[in-house]
C-alpha positions as CSV (number, residue, x, y, z in Angstrom):
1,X,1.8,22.6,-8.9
2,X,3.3,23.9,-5.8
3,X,2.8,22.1,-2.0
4,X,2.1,24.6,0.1
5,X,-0.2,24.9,3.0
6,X,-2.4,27.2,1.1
7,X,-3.0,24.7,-2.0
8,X,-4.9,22.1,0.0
9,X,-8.3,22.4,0.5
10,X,-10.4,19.6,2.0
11,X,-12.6,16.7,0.1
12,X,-15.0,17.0,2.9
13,X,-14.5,17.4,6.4
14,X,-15.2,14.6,7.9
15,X,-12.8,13.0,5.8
16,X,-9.9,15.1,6.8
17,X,-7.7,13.8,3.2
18,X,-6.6,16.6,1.9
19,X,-6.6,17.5,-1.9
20,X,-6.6,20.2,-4.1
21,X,-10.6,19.5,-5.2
22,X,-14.0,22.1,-5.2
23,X,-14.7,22.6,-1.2
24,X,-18.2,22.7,-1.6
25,X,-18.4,19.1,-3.7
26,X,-20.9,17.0,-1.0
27,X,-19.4,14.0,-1.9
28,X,-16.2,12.7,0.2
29,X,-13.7,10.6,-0.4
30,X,-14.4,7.7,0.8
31,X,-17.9,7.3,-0.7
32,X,-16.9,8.6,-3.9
33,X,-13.9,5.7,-3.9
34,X,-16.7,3.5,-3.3
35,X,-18.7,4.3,-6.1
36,X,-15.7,4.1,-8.6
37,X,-15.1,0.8,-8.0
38,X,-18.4,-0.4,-8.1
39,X,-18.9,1.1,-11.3
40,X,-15.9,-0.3,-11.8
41,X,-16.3,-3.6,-11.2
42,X,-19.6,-3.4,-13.2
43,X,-17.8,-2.4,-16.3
44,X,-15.4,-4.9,-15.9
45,X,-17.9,-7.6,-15.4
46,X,-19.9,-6.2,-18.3
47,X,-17.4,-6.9,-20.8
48,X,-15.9,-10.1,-19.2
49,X,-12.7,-9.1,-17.6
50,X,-11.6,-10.0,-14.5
51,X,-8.2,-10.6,-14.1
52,X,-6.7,-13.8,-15.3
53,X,-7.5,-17.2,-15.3
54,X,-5.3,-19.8,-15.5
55,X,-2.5,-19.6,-17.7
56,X,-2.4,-15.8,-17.7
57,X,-5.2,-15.6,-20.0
58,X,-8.2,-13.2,-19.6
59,X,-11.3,-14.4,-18.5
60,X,-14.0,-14.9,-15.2
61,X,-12.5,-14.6,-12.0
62,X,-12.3,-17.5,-9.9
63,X,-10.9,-16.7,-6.6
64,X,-11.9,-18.3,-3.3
65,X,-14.5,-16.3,-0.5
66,X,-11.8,-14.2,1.2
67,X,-11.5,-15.6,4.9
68,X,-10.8,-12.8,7.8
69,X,-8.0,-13.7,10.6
70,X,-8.0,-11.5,13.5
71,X,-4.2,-10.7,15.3
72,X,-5.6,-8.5,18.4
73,X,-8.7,-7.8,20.3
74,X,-9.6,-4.6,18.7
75,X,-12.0,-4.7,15.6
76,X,-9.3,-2.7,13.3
77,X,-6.7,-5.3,13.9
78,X,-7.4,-7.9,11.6
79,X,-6.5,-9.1,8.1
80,X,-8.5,-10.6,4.7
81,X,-6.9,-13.4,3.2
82,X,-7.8,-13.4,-0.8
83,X,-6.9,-16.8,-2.3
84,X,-7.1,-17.2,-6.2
85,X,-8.9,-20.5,-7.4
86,X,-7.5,-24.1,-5.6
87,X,-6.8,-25.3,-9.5
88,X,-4.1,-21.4,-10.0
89,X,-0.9,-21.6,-9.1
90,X,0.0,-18.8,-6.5
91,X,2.1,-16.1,-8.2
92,X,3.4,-14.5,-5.0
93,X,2.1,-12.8,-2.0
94,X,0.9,-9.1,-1.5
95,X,0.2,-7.4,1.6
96,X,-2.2,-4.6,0.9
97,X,-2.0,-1.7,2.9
98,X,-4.5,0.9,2.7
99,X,-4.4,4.6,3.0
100,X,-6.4,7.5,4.1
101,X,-3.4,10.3,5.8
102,X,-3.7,7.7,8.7
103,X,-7.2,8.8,10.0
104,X,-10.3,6.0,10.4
105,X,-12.4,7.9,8.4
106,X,-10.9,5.2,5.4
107,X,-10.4,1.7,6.1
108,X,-9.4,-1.7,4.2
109,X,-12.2,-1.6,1.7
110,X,-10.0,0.6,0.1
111,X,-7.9,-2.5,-0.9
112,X,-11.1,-4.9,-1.8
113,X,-11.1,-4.0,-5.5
114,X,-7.0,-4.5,-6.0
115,X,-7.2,-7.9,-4.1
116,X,-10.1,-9.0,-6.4
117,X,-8.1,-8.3,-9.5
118,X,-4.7,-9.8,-8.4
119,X,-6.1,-12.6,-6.9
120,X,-7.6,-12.5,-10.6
121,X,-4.2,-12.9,-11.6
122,X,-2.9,-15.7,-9.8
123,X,-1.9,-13.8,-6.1
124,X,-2.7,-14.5,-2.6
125,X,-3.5,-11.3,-1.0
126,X,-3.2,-10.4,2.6
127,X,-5.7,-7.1,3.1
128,X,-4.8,-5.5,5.9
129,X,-6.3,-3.2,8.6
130,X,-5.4,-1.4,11.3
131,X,-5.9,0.9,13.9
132,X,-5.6,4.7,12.7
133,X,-5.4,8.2,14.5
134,X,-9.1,8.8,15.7
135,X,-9.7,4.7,16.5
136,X,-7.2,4.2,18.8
137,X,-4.1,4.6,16.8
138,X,-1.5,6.7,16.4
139,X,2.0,6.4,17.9
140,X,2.9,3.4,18.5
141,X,-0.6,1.7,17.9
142,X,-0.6,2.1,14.4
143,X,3.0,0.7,14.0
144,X,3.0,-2.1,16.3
145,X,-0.5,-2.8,14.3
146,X,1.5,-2.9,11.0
147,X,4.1,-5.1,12.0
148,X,1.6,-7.8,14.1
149,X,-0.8,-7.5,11.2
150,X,1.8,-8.8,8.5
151,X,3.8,-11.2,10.8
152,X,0.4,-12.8,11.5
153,X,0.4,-13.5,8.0
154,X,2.8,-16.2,8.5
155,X,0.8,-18.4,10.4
156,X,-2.1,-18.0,7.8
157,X,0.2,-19.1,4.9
158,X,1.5,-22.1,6.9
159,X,-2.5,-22.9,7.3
160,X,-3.0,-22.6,3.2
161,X,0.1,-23.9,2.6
162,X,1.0,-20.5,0.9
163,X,5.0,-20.2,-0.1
164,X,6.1,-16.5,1.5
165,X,9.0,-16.4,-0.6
166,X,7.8,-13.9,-3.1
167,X,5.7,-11.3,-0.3
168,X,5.5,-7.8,-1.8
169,X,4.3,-4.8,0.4
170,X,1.7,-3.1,-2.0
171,X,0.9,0.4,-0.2
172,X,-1.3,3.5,-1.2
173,X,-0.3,6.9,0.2
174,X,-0.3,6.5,4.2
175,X,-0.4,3.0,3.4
176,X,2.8,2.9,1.4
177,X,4.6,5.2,4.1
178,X,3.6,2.5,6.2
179,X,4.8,-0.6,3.7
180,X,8.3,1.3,3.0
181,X,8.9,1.2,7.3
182,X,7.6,-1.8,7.2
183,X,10.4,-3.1,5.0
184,X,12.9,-1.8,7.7
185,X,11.9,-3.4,11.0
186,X,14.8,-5.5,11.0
187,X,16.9,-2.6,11.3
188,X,15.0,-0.8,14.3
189,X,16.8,-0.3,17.9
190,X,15.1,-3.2,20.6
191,X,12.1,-1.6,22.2
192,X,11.1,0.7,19.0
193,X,7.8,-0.5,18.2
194,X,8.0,-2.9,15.1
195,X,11.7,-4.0,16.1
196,X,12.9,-7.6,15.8
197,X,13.2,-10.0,13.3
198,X,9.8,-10.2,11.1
199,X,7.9,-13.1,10.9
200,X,7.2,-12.6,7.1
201,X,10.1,-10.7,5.6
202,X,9.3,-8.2,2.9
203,X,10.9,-9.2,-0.4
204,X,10.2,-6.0,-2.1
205,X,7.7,-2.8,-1.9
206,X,5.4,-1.3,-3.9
207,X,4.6,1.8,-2.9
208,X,1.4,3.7,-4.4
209,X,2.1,7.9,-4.1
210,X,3.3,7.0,-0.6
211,X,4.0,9.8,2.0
212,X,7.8,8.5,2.2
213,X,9.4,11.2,3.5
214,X,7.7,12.3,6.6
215,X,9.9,15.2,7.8
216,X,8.9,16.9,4.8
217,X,4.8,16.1,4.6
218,X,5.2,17.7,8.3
219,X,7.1,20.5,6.9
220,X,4.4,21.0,4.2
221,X,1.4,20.4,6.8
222,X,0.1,17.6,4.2
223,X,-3.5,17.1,5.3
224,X,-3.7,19.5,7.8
225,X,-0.6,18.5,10.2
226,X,-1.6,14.3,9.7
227,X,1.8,13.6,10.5
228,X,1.6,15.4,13.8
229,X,-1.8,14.2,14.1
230,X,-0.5,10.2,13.9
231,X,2.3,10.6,16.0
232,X,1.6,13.7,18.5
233,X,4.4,14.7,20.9
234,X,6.3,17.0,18.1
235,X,8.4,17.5,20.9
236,X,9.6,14.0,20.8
237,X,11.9,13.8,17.8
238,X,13.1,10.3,18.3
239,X,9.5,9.0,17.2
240,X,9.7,11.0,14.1
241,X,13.1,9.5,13.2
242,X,11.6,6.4,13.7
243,X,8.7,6.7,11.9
244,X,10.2,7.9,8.9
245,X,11.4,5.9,5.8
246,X,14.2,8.3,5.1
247,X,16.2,7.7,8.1
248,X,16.1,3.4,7.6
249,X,17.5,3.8,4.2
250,X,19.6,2.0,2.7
251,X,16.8,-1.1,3.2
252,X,18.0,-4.4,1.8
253,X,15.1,-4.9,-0.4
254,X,13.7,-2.9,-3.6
255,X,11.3,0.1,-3.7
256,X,9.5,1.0,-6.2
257,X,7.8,4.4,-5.7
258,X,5.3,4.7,-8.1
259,X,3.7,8.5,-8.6
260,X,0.9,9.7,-10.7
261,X,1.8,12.5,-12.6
262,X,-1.2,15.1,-12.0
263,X,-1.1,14.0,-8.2
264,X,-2.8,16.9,-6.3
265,X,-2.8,15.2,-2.8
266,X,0.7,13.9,-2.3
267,X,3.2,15.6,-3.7
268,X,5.8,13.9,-6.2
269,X,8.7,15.3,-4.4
270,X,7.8,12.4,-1.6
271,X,8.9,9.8,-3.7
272,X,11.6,11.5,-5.8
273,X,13.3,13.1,-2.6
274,X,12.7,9.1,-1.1
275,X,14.5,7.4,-4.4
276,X,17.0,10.0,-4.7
277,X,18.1,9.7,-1.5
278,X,18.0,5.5,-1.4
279,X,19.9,5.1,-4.7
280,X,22.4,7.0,-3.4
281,X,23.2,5.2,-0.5
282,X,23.2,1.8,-2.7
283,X,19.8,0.7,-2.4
284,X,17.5,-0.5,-4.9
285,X,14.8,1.8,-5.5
286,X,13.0,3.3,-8.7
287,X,10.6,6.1,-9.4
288,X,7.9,4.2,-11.3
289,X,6.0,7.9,-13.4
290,X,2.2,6.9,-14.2
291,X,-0.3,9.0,-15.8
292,X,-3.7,9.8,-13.6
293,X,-4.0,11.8,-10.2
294,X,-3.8,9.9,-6.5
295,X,-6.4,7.5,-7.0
296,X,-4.9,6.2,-10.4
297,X,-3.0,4.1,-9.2
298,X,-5.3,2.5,-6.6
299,X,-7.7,2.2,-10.0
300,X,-7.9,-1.4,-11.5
301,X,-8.3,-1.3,-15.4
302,X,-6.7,2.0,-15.1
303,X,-2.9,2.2,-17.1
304,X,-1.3,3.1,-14.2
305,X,-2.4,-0.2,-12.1
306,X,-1.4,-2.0,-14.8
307,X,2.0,-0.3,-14.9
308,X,1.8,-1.8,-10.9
309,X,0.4,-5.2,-11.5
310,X,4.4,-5.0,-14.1
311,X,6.0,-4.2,-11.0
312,X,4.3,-6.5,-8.6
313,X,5.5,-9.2,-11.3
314,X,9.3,-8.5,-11.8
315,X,9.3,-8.3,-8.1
316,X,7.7,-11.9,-7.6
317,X,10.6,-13.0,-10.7
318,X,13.1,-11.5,-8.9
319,X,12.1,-13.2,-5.2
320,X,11.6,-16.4,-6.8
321,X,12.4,-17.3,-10.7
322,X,10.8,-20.6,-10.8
323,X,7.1,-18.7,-10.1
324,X,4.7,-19.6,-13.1
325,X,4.9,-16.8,-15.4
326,X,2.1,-14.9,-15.7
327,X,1.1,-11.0,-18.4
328,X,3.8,-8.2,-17.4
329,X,6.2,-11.1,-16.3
330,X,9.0,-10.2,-18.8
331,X,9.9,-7.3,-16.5
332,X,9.0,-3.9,-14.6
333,X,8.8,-1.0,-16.8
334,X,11.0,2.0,-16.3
């Protein structure tokens, strides 16, 4: 269907996260997300799935308390540390980063259920929050957020013993715009917020029907204007060069932009225009099609997470080939 201001109605108004859905429906977002995967995790339960055990067979979940490690004073800035089982070998890292158009109307329990199930399957998760446009964030809170919240990672691992040598950014709309920046610190000008040599370098990103191309979601007033309402000033057009995934590519590491195909709420165009635009400046980067709507691929059990757990795999291979192997290891689908 075709972006224009006119298609996008709003979930609920509070919310503020625009999608094409009935404007009357009394149900937003965020509690209908909630609902999902609880029913979710029911089903799952019900019929004894939940994840992998060890040795990449299917079976009950055994994954250690998740333990929360503050890196500010403010309560958004802090991050959940999932551990699988002392007895699993760790597959690899991920740093979840949640969406929402930026706002605080939707915060880090968005990234509970996709923690649960990859720590499931053998990963150490890293669920992060951080301050969003309405809680204090915005430009350059929310970046400098980002970029403290996954370098305080490092500390963390070195605590568990974790091995960051496989670390894959897994982000969800907002949250993947933010993972695909995230991925390009390194190359930032000194005093840009994020800039300087990460703590934990990326090894790859996932990115979930991210918002990759911001100049365009501003163009197309995605959300009602949530690109000028996270970084203000639209006067200032340095911030939104720096703030936007296009203008860091080529990055060093792989992207894989993965889109559902009846997406209503970010359009497709973000990650083919993103892709398109990466590959051809000699980059690594793949558009990763999934059937489902936005919320597919956030969906454990659903055929496009698995498609993601795939990618989340090849990537770990590829960082480190003597991980243990675990289901979708063989490599990414195309």
């Amino acid at each position: 269907m075709p972006f224009e201001r006119s298609a996008f109605i709003v979930a609920n108004p509070a919310d503020g996260y625009a999608s094409a859905v009935n404007p009357v429906n009394p149900v937003g977002r965020r509690s209908l997300l909630a609902l999902l995967a609880a029913a979710g995790a029911a089903v799952l339960a019900a019929c004894g799935v939940g994840g992998t055990g060890p040795g990449g067979s299917r079976g009950e979940t055994r994954a250690v308390a998740p333990r929360r490690y503050g890196y500010g004073d403010d309560p958004s800035q802090f991050a959940d540390l999932h551990l699988p089982a002392a007895d699993v070998a760790v597959r690899g890292v991920v740093v979840i980063i949640h969406g929402g158009y930026w706002r605080s109307t939707y915060g880090a329990e968005l990234g509970e259920p996709l923690a649960q199930d990859l720590t499931g399957r053998g990963y150490a998760c890293w669920n992060l929050e951080y301050r969003r446009a309405g809680n204090g964030g915005g430009w350059p809170a929310t970046f400098d957020d980002v970029a403290a919240g996954i370098d305080a990672l490092a500390p963390a691992a070195a605590e568990h013993g974790l091995d960051l040598a496989s670390t894959t950014a897994l982000g969800h709309s907002a949250g993947g715009h933010l993972a695909v920046w995230a991925a390009g610190r390194s190359g930032l000008p000194p005093g840009a917020p994020g800039a300087g040599t990460p703590a934990v370098p990326l090894t790859a990103v996932v990115s979930q029907a991210g918002v990759l191309d911001l100049a365009g979601a501003r163009e197309l007033g995605l959300s009602g204007d949530a690109v000028e309402n996270l970084l203000g000033a639209p006067e200032d057009p340095e911030r939104y060069r720096l703030a936007d995934p296009m203008t860091a590519i080529p990055l060093d590491v792989p992207v894989y932009a993965v889109h559902g195909t009846k997406d209503t709420t970010v359009p497709l165009s973000q990650s083919e225009d993103y892709v398109e635009a990466a590959a051809s400046a000699g980059a690594v980067a793949e558009l990763v099609l999934v059937p489902g709507d936005h919320f597919a691929v956030i969906t454990p059990g659903s055929e496009a997470w698995e498609r993601i757990v795939a990618l989340l795999d090849a990537a770990a291979d590829a960082a480190d080939p003597g991980l243990p192997e675990g289901p979708g290891s063989a490599g990414a689908p195309s």
